[in-house]
C-alpha positions as CSV (number, residue, x, y, z in Angstrom):
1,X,19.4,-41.7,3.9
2,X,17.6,-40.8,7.2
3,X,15.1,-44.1,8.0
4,X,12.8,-43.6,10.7
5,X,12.6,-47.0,12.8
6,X,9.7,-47.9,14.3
7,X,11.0,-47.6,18.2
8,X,11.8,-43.9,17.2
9,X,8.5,-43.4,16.4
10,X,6.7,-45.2,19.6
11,X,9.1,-43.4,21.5
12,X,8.6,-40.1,20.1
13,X,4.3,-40.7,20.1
14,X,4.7,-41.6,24.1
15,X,6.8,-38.9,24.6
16,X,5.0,-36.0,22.9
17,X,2.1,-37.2,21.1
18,X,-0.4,-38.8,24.0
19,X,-0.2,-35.6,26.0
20,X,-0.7,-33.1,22.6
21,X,-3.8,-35.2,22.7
22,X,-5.4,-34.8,26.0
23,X,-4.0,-31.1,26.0
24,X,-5.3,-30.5,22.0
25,X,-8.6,-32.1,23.6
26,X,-9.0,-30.0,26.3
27,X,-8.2,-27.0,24.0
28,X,-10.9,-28.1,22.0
29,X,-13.8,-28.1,24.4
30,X,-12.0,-25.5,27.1
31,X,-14.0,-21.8,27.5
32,X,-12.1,-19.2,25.6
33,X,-9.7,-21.6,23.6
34,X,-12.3,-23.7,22.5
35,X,-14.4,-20.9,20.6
36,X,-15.0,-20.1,17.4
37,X,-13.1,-17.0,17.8
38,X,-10.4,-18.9,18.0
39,X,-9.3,-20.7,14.5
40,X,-8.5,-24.3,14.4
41,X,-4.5,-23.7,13.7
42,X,-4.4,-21.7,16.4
43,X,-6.0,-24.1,18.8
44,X,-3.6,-26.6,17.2
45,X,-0.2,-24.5,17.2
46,X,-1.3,-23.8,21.2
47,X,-1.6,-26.9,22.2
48,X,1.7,-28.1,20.4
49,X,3.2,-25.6,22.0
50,X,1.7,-25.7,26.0
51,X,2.8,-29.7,25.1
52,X,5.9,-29.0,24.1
53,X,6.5,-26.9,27.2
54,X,5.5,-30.2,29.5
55,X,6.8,-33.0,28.3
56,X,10.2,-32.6,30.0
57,X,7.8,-31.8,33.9
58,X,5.6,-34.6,32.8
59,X,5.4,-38.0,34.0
60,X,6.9,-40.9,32.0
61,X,5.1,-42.1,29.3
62,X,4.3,-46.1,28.4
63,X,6.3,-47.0,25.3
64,X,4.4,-49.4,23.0
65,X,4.1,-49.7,19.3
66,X,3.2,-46.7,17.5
67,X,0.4,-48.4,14.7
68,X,-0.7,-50.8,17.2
69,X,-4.6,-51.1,18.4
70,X,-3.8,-50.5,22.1
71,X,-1.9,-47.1,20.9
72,X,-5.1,-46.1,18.8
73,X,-6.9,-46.8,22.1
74,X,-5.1,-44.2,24.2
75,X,-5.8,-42.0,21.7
76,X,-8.9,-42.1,21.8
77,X,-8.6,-42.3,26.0
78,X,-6.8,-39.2,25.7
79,X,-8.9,-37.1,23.3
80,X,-11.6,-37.8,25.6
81,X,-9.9,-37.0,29.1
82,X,-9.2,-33.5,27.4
83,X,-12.7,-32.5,25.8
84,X,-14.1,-34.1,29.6
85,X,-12.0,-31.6,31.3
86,X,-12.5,-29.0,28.6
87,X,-16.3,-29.2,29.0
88,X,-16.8,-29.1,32.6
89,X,-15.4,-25.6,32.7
90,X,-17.4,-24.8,30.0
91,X,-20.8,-25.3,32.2
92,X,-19.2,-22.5,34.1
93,X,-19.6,-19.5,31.1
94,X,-22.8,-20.9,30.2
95,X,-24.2,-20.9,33.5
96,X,-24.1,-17.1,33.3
97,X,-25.4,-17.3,29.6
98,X,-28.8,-19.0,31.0
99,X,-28.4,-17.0,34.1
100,X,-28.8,-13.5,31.7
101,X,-31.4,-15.2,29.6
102,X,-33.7,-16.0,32.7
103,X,-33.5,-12.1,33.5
104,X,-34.3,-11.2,30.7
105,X,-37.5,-13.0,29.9
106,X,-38.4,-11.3,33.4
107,X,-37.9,-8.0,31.9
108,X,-39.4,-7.9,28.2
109,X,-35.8,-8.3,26.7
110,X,-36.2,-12.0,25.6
111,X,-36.9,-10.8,22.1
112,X,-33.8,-8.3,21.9
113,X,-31.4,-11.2,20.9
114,X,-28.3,-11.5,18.9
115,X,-26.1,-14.0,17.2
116,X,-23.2,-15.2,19.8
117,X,-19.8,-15.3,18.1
118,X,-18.0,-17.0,20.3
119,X,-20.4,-20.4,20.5
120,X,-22.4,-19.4,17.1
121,X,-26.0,-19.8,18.9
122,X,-28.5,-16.4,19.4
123,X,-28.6,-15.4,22.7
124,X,-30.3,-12.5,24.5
125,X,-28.4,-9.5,24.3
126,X,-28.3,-9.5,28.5
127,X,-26.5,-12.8,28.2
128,X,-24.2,-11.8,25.5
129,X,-23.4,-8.9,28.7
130,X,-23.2,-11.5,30.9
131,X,-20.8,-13.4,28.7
132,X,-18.3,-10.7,28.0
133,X,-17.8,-9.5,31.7
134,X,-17.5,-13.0,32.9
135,X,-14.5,-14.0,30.7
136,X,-13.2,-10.4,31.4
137,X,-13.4,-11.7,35.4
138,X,-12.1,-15.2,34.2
139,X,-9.5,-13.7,32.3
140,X,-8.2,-11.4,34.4
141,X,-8.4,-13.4,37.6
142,X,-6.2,-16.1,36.1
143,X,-9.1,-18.6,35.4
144,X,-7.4,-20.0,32.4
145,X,-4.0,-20.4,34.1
146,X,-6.0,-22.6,37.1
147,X,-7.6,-24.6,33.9
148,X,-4.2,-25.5,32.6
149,X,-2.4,-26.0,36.0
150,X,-5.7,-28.6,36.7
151,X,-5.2,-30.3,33.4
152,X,-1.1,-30.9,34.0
153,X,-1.7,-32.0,37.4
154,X,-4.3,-34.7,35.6
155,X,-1.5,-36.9,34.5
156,X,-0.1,-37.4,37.6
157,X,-3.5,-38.3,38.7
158,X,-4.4,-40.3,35.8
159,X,-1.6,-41.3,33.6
160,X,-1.4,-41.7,30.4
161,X,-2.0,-45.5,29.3
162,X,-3.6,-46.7,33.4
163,X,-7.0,-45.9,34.2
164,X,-9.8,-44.0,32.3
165,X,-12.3,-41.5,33.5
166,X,-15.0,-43.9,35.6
167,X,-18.7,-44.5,34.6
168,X,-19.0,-42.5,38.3
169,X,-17.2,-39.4,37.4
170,X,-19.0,-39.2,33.5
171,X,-22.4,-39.5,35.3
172,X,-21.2,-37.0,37.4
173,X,-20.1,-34.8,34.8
174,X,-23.4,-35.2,32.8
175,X,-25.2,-34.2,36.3
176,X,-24.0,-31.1,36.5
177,X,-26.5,-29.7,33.5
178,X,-28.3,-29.6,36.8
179,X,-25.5,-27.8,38.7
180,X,-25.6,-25.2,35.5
181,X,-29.3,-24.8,35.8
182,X,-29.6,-24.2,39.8
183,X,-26.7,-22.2,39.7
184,X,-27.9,-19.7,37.0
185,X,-31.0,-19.6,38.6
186,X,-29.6,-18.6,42.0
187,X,-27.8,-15.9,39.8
188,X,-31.2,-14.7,38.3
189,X,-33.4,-14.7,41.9
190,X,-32.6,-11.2,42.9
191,X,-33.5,-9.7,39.6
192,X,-36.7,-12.2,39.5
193,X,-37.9,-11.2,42.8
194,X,-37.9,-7.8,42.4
195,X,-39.4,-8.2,38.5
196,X,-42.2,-9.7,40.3
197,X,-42.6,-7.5,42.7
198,X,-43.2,-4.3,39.6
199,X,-45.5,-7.0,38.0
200,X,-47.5,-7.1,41.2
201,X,-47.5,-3.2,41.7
202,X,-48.6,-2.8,38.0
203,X,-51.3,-5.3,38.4
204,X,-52.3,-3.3,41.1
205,X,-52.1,0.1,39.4
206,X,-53.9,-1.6,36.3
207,X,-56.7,-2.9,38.8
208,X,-57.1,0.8,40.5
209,X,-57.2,2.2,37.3
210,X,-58.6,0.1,34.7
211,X,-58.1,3.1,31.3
212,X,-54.7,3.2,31.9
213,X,-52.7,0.8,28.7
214,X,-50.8,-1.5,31.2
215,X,-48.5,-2.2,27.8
216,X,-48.0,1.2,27.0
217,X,-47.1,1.7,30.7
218,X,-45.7,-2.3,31.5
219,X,-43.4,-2.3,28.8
220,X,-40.8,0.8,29.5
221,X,-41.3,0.4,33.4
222,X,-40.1,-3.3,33.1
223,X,-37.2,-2.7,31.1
224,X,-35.9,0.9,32.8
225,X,-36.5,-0.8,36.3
226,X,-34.5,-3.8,35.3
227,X,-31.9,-2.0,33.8
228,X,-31.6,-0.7,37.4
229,X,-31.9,-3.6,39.3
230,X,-29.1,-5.5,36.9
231,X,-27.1,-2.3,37.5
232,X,-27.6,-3.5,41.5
233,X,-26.7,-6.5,41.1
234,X,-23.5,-6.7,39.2
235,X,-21.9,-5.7,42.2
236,X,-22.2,-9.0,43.5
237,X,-21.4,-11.0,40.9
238,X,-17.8,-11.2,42.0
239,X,-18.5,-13.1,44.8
240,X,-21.0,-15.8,43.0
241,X,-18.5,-15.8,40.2
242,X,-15.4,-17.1,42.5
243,X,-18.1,-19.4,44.0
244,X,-19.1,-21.0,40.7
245,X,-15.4,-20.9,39.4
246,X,-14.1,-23.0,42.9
247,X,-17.3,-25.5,42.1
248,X,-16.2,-26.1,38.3
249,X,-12.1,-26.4,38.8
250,X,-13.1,-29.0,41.7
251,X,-15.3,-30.4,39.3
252,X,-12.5,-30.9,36.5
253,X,-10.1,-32.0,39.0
254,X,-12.8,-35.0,40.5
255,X,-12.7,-36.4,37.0
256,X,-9.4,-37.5,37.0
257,X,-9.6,-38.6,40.3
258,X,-8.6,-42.2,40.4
């Protein structure tokens, strides 16, 4: 009869089971993996299988016992690294989500909103846009291949069973809701200025000629004139989108910086 001892099993949990955690983590909390449109086995299977593809390029692994505390403990360590790493690339889709929602509270589309499928939350329709081209970039620039080379390099950086993440790097992380926030409104300030500048002219027009219905003649000059300057625009999102990628894989690898 086939008996399972218990240095098979810590050697089997070193071996495979600490990094299926930090890599099932990071799948977890990662943009594009980590969505709802993504079931739960799936997220599972993949990260069984990216781990199994590892382990043999991976550093070695501390062997301890397997139902011990400090074993629960890296765990937990682990788990944590991954949804860390998962969620500071995260900031960068929703930077464009607040980005598109700033815009369109500019120009009278803050009440055209729908349900989001990928997060569950309503959004504006503009950042629902927004949030399809820029995984369509991500995507198809490779952003999700530079996620997962980041995360392998992070055991070399911060093995399994030494150091955890620093009270410096987690108040770093948490400080970059500010990074998300500046960012999306640089995004937005093209699209704002020139919103402000057809509010001024219709003030101006509804000062010259005070029968005219300025929301009869507001609403449908707003949204066709921002359809066009969001048509301008686009073509430099490319540019601020590499920007904004760079910043948030430097960002995931400074948190496993030891």
């Amino acid at each position: 009869m086939f008996a399972l001892e218990s240095a098979l099993i810590s050697g089997w949990m070193s071996s495979v089971l600490w990094p299926f955690f930090r890599i099932g983590g990071f799948f977890l909390a990662a943009p594009i993996f980590g969505t709802q449109l993504v079931p739960a086995r799936t997220r599972i299977v993949l990260a069984f299988l990216v781990t199994m593809i590892l382990v043999p390029n991976l550093p070695a692994m501390p062997e301890m016992d397997a139902l011990s505390i400090p074993s629960f403990i890296i765990v937990a360590q682990q788990l944590l690294i991954g949804i860390a790493m998962g969620f500071s690339m995260q900031l960068l889709l929703q930077l464009f989500v607040v980005g598109g929602q700033i815009i369109a509270m500019h120009m009278a589309l803050g009440f055209a909103s729908m349900v989001d499928p990928s997060n569950g939350v309503t959004v504006t329709v503009l950042s629902q846009l927004h949030l399809m081209l820029v995984t369509l970039l991500f995507v198809s620039m490779n952003g999700h291949l530079a996620m997962i080379d980041v995360m392998v390099e992070s055991f070399y950086a911060l093995p399994v069973g030494g150091m955890f993440i620093s009270d410096n790097m987690l108040m770093e992380l948490a400080g970059r809701a500010s990074w998300m926030f500046s960012s999306a409104l640089l995004l937005a300030l093209p699209a704002i200025a020139s919103l402000m500048v057809i509010n001024y002219s219709l003030g101006i027009v509804t000062r010259a000629a005070p029968q005219l219905n300025i929301f009869a003649l507001g609403f449908p000059s707003m949204l066709i004139i921002g359809l066009i300057i969001i048509y301008i625009i686009l073509q430099g999102y490319v540019p601020l989108f590499d920007r904004f990628t760079r910043e948030a894989l430097d960002l995931m690898a400074f948190l496993v910086t030891p």
